[in-house]
TORKOL-4160 file (C-alpha; in steps of 0.2 Angstrom, whole numbers, padded with zeros to 4 digits, m for minus):
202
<pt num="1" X="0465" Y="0512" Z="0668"/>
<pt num="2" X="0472" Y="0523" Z="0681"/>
<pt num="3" X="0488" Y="0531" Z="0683"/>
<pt num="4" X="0497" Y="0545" Z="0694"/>
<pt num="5" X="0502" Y="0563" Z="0687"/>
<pt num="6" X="0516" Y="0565" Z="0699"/>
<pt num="7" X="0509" Y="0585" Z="0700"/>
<pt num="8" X="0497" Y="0595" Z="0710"/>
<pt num="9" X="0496" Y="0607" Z="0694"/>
<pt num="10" X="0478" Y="0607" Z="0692"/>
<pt num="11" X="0481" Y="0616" Z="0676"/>
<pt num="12" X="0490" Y="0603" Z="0670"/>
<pt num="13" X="0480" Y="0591" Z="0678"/>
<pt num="14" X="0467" Y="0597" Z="0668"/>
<pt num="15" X="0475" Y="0597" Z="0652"/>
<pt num="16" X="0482" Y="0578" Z="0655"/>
<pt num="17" X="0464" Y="0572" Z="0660"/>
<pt num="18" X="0458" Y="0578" Z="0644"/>
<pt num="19" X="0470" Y="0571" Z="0633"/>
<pt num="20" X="0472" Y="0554" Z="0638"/>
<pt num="21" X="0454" Y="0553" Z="0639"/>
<pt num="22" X="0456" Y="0556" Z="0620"/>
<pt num="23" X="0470" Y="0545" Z="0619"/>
<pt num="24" X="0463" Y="0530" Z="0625"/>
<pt num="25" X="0443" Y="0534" Z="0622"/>
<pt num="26" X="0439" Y="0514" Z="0624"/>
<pt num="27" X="0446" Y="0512" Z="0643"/>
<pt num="28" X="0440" Y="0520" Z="0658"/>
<pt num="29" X="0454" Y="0533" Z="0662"/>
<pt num="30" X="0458" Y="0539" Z="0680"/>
<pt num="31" X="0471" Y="0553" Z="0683"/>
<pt num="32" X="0476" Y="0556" Z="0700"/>
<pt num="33" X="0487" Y="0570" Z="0707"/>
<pt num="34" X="0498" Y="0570" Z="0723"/>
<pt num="35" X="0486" Y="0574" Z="0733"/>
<pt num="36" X="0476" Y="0562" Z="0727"/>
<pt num="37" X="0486" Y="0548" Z="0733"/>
<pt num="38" X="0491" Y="0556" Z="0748"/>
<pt num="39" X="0508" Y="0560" Z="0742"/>
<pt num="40" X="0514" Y="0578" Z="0751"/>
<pt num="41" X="0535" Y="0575" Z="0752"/>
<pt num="42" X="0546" Y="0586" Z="0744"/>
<pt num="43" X="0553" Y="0576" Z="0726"/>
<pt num="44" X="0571" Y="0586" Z="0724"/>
<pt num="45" X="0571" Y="0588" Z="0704"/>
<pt num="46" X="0592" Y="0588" Z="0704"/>
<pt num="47" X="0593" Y="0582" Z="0686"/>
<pt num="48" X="0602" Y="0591" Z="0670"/>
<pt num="49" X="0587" Y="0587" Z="0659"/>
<pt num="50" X="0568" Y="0588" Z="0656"/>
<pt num="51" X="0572" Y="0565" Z="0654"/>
<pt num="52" X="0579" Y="0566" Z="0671"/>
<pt num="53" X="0568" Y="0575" Z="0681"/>
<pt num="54" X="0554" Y="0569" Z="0674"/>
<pt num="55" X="0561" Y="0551" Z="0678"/>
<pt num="56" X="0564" Y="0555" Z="0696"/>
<pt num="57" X="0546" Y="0560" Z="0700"/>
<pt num="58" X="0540" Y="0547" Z="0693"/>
<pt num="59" X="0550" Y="0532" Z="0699"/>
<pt num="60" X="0547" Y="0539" Z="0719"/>
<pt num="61" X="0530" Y="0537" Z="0713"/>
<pt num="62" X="0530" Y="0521" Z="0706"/>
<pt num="63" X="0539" Y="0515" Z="0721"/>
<pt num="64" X="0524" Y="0515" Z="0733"/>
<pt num="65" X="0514" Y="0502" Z="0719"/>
<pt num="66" X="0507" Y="0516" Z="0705"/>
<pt num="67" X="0507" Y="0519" Z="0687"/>
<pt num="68" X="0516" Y="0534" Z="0686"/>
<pt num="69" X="0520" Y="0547" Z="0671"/>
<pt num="70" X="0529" Y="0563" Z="0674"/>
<pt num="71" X="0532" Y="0577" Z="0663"/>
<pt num="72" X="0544" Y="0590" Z="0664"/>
<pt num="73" X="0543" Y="0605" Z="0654"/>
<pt num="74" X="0552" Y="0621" Z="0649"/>
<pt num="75" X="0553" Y="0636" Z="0640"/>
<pt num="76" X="0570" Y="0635" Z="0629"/>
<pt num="77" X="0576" Y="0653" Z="0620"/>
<pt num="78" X="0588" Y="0653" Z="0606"/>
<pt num="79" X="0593" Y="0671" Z="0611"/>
<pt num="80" X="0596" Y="0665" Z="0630"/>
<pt num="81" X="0606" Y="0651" Z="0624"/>
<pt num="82" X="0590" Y="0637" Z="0630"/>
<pt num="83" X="0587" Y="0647" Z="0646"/>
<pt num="84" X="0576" Y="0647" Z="0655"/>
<pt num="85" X="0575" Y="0628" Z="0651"/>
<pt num="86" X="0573" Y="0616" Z="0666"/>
<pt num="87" X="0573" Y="0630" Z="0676"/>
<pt num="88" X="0558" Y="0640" Z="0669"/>
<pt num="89" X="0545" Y="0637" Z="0683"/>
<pt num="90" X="0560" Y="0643" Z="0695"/>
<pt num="91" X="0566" Y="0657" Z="0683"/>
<pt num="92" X="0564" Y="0671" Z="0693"/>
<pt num="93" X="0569" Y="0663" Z="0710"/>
<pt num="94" X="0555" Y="0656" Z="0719"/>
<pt num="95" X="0543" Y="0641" Z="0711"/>
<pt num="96" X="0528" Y="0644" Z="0701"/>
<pt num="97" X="0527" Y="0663" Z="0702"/>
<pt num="98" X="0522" Y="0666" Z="0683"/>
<pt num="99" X="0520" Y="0685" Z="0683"/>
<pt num="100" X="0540" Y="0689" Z="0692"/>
<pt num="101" X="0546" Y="0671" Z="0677"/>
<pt num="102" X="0539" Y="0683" Z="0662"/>
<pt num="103" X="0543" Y="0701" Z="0671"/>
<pt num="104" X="0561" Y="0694" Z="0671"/>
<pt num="105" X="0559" Y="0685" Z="0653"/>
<pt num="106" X="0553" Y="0702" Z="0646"/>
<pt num="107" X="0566" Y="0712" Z="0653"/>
<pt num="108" X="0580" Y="0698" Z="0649"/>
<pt num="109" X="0574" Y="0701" Z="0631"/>
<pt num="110" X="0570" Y="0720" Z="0631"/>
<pt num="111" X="0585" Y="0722" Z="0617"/>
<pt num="112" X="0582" Y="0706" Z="0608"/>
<pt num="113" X="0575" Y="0712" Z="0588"/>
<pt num="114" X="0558" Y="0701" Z="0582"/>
<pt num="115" X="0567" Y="0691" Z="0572"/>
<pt num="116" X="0580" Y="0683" Z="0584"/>
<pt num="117" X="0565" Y="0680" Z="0598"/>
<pt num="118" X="0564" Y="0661" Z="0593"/>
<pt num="119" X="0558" Y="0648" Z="0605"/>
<pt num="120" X="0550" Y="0634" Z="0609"/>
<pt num="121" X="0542" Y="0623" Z="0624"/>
<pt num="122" X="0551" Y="0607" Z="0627"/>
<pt num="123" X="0540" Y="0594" Z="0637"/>
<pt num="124" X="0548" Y="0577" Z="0640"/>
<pt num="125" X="0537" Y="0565" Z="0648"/>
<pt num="126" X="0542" Y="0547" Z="0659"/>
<pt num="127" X="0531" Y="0532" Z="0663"/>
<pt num="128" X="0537" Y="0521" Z="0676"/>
<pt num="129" X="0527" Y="0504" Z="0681"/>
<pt num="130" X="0524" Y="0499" Z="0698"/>
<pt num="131" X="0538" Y="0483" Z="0694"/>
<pt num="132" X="0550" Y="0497" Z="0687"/>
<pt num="133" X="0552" Y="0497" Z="0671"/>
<pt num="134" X="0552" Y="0515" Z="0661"/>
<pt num="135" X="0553" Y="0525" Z="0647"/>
<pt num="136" X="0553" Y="0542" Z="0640"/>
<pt num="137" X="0545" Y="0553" Z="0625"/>
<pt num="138" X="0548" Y="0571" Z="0623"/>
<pt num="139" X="0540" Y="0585" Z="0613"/>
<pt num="140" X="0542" Y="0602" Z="0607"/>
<pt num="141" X="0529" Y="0617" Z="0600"/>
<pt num="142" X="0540" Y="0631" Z="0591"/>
<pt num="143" X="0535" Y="0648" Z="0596"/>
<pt num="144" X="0540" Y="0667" Z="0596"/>
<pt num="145" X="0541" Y="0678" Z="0611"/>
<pt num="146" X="0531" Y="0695" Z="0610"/>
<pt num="147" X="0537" Y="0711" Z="0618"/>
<pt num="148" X="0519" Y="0709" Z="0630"/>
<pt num="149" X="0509" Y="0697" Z="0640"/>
<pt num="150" X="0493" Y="0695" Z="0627"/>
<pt num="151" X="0479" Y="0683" Z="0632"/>
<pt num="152" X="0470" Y="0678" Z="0649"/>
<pt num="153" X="0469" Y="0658" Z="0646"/>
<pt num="154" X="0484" Y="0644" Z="0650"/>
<pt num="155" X="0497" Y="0647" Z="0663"/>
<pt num="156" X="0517" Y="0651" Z="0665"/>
<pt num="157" X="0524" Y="0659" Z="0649"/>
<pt num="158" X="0508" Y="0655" Z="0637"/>
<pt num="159" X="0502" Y="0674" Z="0637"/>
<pt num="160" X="0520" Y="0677" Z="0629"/>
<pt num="161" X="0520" Y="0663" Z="0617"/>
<pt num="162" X="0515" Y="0667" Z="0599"/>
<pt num="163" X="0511" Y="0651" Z="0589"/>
<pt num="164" X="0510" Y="0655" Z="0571"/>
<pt num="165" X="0497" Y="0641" Z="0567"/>
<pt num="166" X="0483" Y="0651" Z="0577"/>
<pt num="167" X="0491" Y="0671" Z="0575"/>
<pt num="168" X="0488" Y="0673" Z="0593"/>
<pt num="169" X="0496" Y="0667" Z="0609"/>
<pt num="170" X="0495" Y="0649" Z="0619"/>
<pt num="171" X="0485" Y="0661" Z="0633"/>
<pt num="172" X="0472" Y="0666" Z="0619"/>
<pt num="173" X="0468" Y="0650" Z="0611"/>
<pt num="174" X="0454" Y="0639" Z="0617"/>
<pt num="175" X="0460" Y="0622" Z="0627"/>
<pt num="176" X="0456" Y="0611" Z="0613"/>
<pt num="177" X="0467" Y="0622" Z="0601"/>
<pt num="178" X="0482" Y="0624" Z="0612"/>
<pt num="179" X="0480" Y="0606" Z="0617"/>
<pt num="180" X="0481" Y="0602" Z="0597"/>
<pt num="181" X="0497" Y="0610" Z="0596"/>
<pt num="182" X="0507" Y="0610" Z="0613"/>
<pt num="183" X="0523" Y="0602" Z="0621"/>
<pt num="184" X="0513" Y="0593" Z="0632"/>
<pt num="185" X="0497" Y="0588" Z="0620"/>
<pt num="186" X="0512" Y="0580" Z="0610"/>
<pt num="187" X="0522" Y="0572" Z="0622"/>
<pt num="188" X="0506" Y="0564" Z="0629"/>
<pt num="189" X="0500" Y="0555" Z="0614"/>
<pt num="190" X="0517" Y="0551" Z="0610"/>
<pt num="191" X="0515" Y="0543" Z="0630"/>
<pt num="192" X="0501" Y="0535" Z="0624"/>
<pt num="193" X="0506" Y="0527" Z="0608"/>
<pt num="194" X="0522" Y="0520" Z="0615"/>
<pt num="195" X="0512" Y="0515" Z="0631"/>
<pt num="196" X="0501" Y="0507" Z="0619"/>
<pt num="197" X="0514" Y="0498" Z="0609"/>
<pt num="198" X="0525" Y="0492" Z="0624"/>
<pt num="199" X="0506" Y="0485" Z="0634"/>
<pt num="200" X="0500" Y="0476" Z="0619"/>
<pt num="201" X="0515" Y="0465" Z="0618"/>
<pt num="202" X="0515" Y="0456" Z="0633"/>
């Protein structure tokens, strides 16, 4: 089986590889990234929800003949009314800059008492088939956000994120852990059931 990740993330790259590998342990599993394919355009992300923009990077993928999923993901905060939601890689003004995203978060929430510092990683995740035809699962992991960055491991807000199943943060829990647990671990296997489901019919 192969199939585009319509990212050159490698961290996520990483984590997808190893996850669908799980997921579907009897197949041959290839994951290739945009590069991979020789894919370097710009995909404007102008949707209004994690479904949306994950469905508009995968259908310009499928179009050229792939498999494609997409994910889109986000950090949503009760005491920031879901910000910075579909906009959490862009938080802080330009794209993929992790230590200005969780400089601002941190200062957004300086005021904000432990108790009200709720939130949770939303990961929504769209298969298109080369003919087509799509669908979509989503995910969440609930969390708190700690005053301080804790933890060297996982990318974007994980050394903020505070999951109650391990007492530690997303950034200081091993891959296999946070996979176990995450947004995106979720949303994949939920991918990978449906994808199942929906295969096996026809």
């Amino acid at each position: 089986m192969k199939l585009v990740f319509a990212s050159n993330n490698q961290g996520k790259i990483r984590e997808v590889t190893k996850i669908l590998a799980e997921c579907f342990a009897e197949d041959d599993i290839t994951v290739l990234s945009l590069r991979d394919i020789g894919f370097f355009d710009d995909i404007v992300e102008d949707g209004t929800t994690f479904e949306e923009n994950a469905l508009i990077k995968a259908r310009t993928v499928a179009k050229l003949g792939y498999l494609c999923i997409a994910d889109d993901s986000g950090l949503e905060v009760d005491a920031l009314d879901g910000a910075p939601g579909i906009y959490s890689a862009r938080y802080s003004g330009g794209h993929g800059n992790d230590a200005d995203n969780n400089r601002l978060l941190l200062e957004n929430m300086k005021d904000v008492p432990p108790e009200k510092r709720t939130a949770r990683f939303t990961c929504a995740i769209a298969c298109v088939f080369p003919e087509g035809d799509a669908f979509t699962v989503r995910a969440s992991c609930e969390g708190t956000l700690l005053y301080k960055e804790e933890g060297s491991g996982g990318f974007g807000y994980d050394p903020l994120f505070y999951v109650e199943e391990y007492g530690k943060t997303l950034a200081s829990v091993t891959p296999e852990e946070k996979n176990a647990i995450s947004h995106r671990g979720k949303a994949l296997r939920a991918f990978a059931a449906e994808y199942k489901r929906r295969t096996e019919k026809n």
